[in-house]
C-alpha positions as CSV (number, residue, x, y, z in Angstrom):
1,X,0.0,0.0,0.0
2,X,1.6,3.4,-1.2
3,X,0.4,7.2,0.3
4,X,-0.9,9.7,-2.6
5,X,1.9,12.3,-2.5
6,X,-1.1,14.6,-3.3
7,X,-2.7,13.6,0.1
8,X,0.1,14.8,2.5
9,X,0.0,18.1,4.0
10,X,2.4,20.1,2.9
11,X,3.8,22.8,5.7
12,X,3.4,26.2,3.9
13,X,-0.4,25.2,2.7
14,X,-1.3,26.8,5.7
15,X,0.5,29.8,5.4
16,X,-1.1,30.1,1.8
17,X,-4.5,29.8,3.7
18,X,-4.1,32.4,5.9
19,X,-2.3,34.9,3.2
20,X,-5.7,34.5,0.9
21,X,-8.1,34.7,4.1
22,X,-6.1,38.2,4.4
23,X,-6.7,39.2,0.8
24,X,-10.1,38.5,0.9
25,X,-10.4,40.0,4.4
26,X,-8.8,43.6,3.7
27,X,-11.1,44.1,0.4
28,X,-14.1,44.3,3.0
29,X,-12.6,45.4,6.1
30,X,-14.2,49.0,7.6
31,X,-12.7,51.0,9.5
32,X,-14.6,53.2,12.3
33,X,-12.3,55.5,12.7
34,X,-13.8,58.6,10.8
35,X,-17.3,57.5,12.2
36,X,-19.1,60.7,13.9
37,X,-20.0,60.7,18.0
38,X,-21.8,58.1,19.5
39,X,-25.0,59.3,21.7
40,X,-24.6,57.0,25.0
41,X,-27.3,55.3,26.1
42,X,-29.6,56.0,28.0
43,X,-29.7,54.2,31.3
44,X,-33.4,52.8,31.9
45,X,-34.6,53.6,35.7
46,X,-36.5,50.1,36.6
47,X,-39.1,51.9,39.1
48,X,-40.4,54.1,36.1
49,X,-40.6,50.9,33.8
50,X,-42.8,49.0,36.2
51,X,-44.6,51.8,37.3
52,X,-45.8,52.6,34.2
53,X,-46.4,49.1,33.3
54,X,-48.4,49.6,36.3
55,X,-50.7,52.1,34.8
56,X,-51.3,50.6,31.4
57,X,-52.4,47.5,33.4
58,X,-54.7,49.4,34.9
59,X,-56.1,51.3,32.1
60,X,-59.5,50.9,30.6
61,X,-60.0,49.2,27.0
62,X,-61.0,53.1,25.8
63,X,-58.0,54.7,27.6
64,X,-55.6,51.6,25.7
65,X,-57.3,52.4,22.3
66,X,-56.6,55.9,22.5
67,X,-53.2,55.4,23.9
68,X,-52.3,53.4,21.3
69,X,-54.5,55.7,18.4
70,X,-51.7,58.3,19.9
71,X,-48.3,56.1,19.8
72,X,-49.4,55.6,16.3
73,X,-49.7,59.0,15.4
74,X,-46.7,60.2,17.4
75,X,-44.7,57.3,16.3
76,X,-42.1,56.9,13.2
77,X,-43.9,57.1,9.8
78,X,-44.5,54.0,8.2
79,X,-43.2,53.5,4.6
């Protein structure tokens, strides 16, 4: 039984590898460097989140229609 030369690994295959990864990755790579500011975050305060949950859970079905006819109509157009 012989080995297929064309089996074996050869030790600079996987320097070829990683030289075309490279090439392919620096054609799409970004940089973020000219980017504009970043607005932080706002931090959410927990005790307004469920206090207000609090509310709409104790709204009418009238006072969630028109609460939700106003979130539309304040809310992001839609295209």
């Amino acid at each position: 039984m012989s080995i297929d030369k064309n089996l074996v690994r050869r030790g600079d295959r996987d320097k070829d590898l990683i030289k075309r990864l490279n090439s392919f990755t620096e054609d799409f790579r970004q940089s973020y460097d000219e980017g504009g500011p970043v607005k932080p975050i706002v931090p959410i305060d927990i005790g307004e989140y469920l206090e207000l949950g609090v509310q709409i859970a104790n709204m009418t079905e009238a006072q969630r229609e028109n609460l939700k006819f106003m979130l539309e109509k304040l809310g992001p157009k839609k295209k």
